[in-house]
N, C-alpha and C positions, 0 to 999 in steps of 0.2 A: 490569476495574476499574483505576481511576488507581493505585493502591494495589498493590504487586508485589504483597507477603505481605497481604494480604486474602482470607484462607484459612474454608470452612465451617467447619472444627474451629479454634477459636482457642488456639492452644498459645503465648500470648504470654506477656511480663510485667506484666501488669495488675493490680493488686491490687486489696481493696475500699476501701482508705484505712485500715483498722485495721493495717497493715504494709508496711514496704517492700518496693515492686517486686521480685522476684527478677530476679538476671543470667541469663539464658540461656543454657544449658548449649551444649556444643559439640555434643551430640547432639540437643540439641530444636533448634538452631537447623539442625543437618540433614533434621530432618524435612519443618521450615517449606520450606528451598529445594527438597526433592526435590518435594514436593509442589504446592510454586508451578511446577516444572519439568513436573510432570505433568499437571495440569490445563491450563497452558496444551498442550502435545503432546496429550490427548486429547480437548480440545474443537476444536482444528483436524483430527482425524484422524475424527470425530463430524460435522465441519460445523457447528458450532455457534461463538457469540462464545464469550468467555471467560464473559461475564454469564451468557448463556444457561445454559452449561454448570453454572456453579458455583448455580445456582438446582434444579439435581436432586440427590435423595439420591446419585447415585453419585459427585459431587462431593466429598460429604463421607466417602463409601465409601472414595474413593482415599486421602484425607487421613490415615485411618485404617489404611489400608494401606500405609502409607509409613513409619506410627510403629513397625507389625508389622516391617518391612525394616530398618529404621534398629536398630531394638531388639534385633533377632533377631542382630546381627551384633555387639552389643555383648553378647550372653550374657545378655541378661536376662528368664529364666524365669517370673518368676511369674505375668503374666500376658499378656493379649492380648487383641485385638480380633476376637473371632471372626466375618468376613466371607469369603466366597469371591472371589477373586481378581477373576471376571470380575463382579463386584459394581461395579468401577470404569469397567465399560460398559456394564451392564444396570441398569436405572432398577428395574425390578420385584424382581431377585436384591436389588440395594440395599436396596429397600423391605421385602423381609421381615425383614430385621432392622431396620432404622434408624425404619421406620415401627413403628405402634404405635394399640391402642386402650384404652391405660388411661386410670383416672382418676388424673390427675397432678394432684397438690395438693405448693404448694411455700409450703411454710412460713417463709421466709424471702425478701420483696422488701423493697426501698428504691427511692425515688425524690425529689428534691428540688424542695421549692416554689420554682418560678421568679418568686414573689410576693409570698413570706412575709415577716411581721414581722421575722424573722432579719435582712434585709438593713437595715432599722435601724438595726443595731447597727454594720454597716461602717464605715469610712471612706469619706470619700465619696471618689469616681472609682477605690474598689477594683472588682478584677471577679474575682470569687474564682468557681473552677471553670474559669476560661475555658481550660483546655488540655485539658479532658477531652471535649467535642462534637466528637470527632472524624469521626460518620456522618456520611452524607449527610443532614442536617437541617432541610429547607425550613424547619418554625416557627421558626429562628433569623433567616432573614431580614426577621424584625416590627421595626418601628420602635426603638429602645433601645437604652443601652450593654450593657444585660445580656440580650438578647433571646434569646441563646446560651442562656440557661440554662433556655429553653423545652424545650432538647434533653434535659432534664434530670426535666421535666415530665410532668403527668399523662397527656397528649394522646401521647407517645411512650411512657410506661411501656406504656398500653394495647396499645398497636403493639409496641411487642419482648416483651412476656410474653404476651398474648391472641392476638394478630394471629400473629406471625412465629415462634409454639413453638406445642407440642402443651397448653401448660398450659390446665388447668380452671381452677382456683380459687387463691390466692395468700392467705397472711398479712399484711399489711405493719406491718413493725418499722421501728425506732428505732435512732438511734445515741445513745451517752453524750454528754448536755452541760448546760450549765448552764440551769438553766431558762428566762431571759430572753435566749438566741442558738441554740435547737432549732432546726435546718435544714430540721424536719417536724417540725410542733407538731397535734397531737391534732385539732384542729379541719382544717388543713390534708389530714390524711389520711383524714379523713370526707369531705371536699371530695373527693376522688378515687371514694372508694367511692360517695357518690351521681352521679359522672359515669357511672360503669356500670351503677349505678340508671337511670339513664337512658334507659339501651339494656336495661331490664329484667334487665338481671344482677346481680342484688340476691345471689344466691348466692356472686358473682365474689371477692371480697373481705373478709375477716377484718382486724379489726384487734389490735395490739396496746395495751396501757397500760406506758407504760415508766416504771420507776420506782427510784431512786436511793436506795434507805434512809436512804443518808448522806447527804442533800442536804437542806434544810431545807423543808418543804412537800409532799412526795412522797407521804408515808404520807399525808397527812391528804389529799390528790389521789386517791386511787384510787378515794373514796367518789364521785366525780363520774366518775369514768372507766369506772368498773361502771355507774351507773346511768344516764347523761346516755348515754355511747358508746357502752355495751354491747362494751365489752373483751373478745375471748376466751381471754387469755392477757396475763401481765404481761412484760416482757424488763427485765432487769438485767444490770448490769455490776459483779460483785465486783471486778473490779481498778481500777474509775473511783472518785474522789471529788474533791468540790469544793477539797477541801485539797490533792488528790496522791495520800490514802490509801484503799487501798480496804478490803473489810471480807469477812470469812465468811460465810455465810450459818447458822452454829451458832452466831456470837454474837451479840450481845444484838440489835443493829441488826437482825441478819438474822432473828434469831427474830421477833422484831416485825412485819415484812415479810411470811415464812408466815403468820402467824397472823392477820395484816389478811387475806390473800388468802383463806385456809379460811372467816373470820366471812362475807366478801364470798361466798362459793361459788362463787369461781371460781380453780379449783384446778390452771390451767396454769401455772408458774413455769418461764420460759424466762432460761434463765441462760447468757452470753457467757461460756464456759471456752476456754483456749490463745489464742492468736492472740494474745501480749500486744504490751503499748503500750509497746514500750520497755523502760527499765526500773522503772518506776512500776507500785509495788509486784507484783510481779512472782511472789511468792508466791500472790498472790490470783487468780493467772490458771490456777491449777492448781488440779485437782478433787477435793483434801483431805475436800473439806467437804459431798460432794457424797450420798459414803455414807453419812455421821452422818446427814444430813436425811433423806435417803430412808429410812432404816431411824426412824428417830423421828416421820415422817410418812407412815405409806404410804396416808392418803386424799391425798396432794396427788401429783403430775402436775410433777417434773424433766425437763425435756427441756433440754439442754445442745446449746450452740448451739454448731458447728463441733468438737463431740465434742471439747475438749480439746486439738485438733490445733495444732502449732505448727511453723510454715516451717521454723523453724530448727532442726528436730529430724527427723531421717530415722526415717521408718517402719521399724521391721522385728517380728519375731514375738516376742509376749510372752514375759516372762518370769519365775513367779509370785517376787514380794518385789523384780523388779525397782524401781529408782527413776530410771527413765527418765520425763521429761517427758512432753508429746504426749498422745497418746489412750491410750498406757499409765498414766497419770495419774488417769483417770476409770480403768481397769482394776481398777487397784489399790485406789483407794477404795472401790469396790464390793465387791472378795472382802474387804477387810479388813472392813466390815462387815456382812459375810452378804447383800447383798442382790443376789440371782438372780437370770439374766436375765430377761428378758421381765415384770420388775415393773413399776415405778413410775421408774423412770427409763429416757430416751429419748436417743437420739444423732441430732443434726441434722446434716447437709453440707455448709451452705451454705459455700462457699470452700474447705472442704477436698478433696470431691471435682475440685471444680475444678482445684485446688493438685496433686494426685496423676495425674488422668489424663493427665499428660505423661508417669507412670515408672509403668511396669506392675508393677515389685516392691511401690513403696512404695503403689499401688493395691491390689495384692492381698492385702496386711497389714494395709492400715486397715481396709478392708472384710470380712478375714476374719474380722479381731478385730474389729470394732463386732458382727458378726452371730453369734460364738461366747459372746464374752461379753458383750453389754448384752443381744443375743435377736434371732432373725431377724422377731419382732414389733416390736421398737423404737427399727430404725433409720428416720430420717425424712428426704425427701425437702426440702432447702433450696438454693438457688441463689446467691441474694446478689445476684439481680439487679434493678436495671439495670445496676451497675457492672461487668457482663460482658458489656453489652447483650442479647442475645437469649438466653436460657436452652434455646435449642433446642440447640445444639452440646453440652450438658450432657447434654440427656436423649439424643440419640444416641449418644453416647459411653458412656453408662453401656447404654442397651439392648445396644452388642454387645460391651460387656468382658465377660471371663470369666477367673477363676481359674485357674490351670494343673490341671492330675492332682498333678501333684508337690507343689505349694503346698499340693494340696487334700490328700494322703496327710501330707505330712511334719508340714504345723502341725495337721490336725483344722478347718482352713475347711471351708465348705459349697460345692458346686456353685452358680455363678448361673445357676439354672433364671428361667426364665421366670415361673414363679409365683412367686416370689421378689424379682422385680423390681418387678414390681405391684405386691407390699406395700410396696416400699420407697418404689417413686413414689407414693405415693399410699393404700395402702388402710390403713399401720400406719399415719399420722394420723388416720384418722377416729377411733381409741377414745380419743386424748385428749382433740379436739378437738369430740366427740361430734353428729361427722355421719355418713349415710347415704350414700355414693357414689349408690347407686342414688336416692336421692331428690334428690340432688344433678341426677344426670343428666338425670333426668326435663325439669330445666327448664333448664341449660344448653345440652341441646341443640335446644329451638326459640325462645329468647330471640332479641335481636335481636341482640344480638353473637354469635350462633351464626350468623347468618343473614351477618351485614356479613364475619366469615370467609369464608363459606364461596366468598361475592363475591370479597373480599381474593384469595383462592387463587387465581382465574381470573388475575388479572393482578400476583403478590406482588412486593414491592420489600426484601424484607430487604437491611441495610448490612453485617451480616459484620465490625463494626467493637466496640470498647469503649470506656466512658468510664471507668472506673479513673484513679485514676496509674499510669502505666509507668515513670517513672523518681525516682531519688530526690529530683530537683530537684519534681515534680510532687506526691509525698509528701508534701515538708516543708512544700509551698503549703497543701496543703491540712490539714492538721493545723495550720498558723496562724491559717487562717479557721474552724476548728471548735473555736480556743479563746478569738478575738473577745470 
């Protein structure tokens, strides 16, 4: 790869655009060089290019083995990447962990119309995103100032979430914005789902209906987004609002909001907690409100998107009455209002596991606690990609971590058994989302995009690369053109 650090396990600084890029610690950016140092030494000692090599699971075997080395020597127990050494030469040792045959549903993708209305709204000769198509993007080379932003598009999302991971089936959500500069507008993201309709994978794609309480138009929107789009789940943003301000979900706003969705019957409210915006309202990005609802509503279906998790707050072991931010936030809301795990509220990943599997402690805390106290039924399986590119580094990554003994004695975490992992990728959403894995499977897997994989395979070209911002120059770009 032209790219030194073009690594299978991407342990970069990449954000999803809801926060700034993190700096790189002196110990992940040791992992990155030992392992860019390894890959190259054993795919010349293998006979293989560099390409070659890093297109085998024991590629990413090593990558993971280098986090173990690097980690191990910095004292940090909690967790680990359970691989056997010679994992990093044997394709098959690699594969029994890294491969996989679940049904992986990720409830959390994004991708950006490289067509949409949205660009409208620009200035003209702006070219907003242009630093993030950093793969290898043939479709960028179409005719156009913005042609770039095809790398951004449906024709690729298919390719790094269907093609280049183990994913089944995918959500695709929204980001917060004003309604006349949405970067993926409802009709846009149907446009994607019938592209897989296409190829017969009508099962491939869920969407959501994103909706603003506080925004003028929203509530009175959702009766066409249930019945015109067949929404399976609403996504909001308590800490977004057209003014600055955002709102509860227990006040008046947000009670209105449930109460359209319950008349509608469709009763998944996926709600954007942690990861705030700065400091715009900031209060509202923590999961106060999360308990009230849920125990005031327990026919409706909370799943909190990135679990509360916030960069700027280091994971560690709860601590009951503590008032620590992060996912102990959703913690606390919950025992303060009686409601038990495994109920009616759900914890999503998308960016947080991402965010953690570079530090095995603060992995094996968030994880311990989403799965001791939300329920080892309702943690759910999200990626946040494209803006990580290919969400397969994700799911390998999570299939061979594992909790320590120690972590697992000292806080009461569970072991990540195998069967454990399943439900997380994949089978604890079917009961909100109210499907059938096995009837899912039935027909993804002789669809045509089961078939155009399984082609893809013979000869794959995954890029190993991400469009995020990585730096904060690349942040504040794009949070200019997403408030156009």
């Amino acid at each position: 790869m032209k790219h030194a650090l073009a690594l299978p396990i991407k342990l970069d600084s990449t954000s999803n655009g809801e926060f700034c890029p993190p700096i790189l610690s002196e110990r992940e950016a040791q992992i990155n060089h030992l392992a860019d140092q390894r890959i190259e030494a054993h795919s010349n000692k293998l006979g293989l290019s560099r390409r070659d090599f890093m297109l085998s699971s024991s590629a990413a075997a090593l990558t993971l083995l280098c986090a173990n080395e690097v980690n191990a020597k910095e004292n940090l127990q909690g967790g680990f990447y359970a691989l056997e050494s010679d994992s990093a030469y044997e394709a098959q040792l690699a594969d029994s962990v890294l491969s996989g045959n679940e049904f992986i549903f990720d409830i959390q993708g994004h991708f950006v119309d490289p067509n949409g209305r949205w660009l409208n709204q620009l200035p003209q000769g702006s070219q907003p995103f242009s630093s993030m198509p950093n793969a290898d993007c043939p479709l960028a080379s179409q005719p156009g100032d913005r042609s770039y932003l095809q790398c951004l598009g449906p024709k690729q999302f298919i390719k790094d979430v269907f093609m280049d991971s183990d994913t089944d089936m995918m959500v695709l959500s929204f980001v917060p914005s004003l309604r006349q500069s949405e970067p993926l507008t409802i009709e846009e993201a149907d446009a994607t789902r019938r592209i897989v309709d296409e190829l017969e994978g009508h099962h491939r794609l869920l969407l959501h209906g994103r909706v603003n309480p506080n925004q003028d138009g929203d509530l009175q929107g959702m009766d066409e987004l249930a019945e015109k789009w067949q929404v399976s789940a609403w996504k909001t943003y308590t800490q977004w609002g057209p003014d600055g301000n955002g709102f509860f979900l227990h006040d008046e706003v947000g009670t209105a909001f449930i109460e359209k969705a319950r008349a509608l019957g469709i009763k998944n409210i996926c709600i954007h907690k942690g990861i705030p915006f700065g400091s715009q309202s900031y209060q509202h990005s923590l999961c106060t409100d999360i308990g009230i609802v849920a125990k005031r509503y327990p026919d409706v279906n909370f799943i909190i998107y990135h679990s509360g998790f916030d960069p700027a707050v280091e994971e560690r072991a709860y601590v009951s009455g503590s008032h620590r931010a992060g996912v102990d936030s959703l913690i606390r809301s919950l025992q303060e209002n009686q409601v038990d795990p495994n109920s009616n509220v759900y914890a999503e990943l998308g960016s947080t596991w991402r965010f953690v599997m570079r530090h095995p402690e603060q992995a094996a805390h968030l994880l311990g606690k989403l799965l001791r106290y939300v329920g080892e039924n309702n943690v759910l399986w999200g990626t946040d990609s494209i803006w990580y590119g290919s969400p397969q580094d994700q799911i390998q990554a999570f299939r061979a971590f594992q909790i320590s003994e120690l972590f697992q004695q000292q806080y009461g975490y569970p072991a990540l058994t195998q069967a454990l992992k399943t439900k997380v990728l994949g089978l604890n959403a079917c009961k909100p989302y109210q499907i059938s894995a096995e009837e899912i499977a039935k027909v993804t897997r002789r669809d045509k995009l089961a078939t155009a994989k399984e082609n893809y395979r013979n000869h794959p070209n995954p890029h190993f690369q991400t469009y995020g911002p990585k730096n904060r120059r690349e942040f504040l770009n794009l949070m200019r053109w997403q408030s156009v």
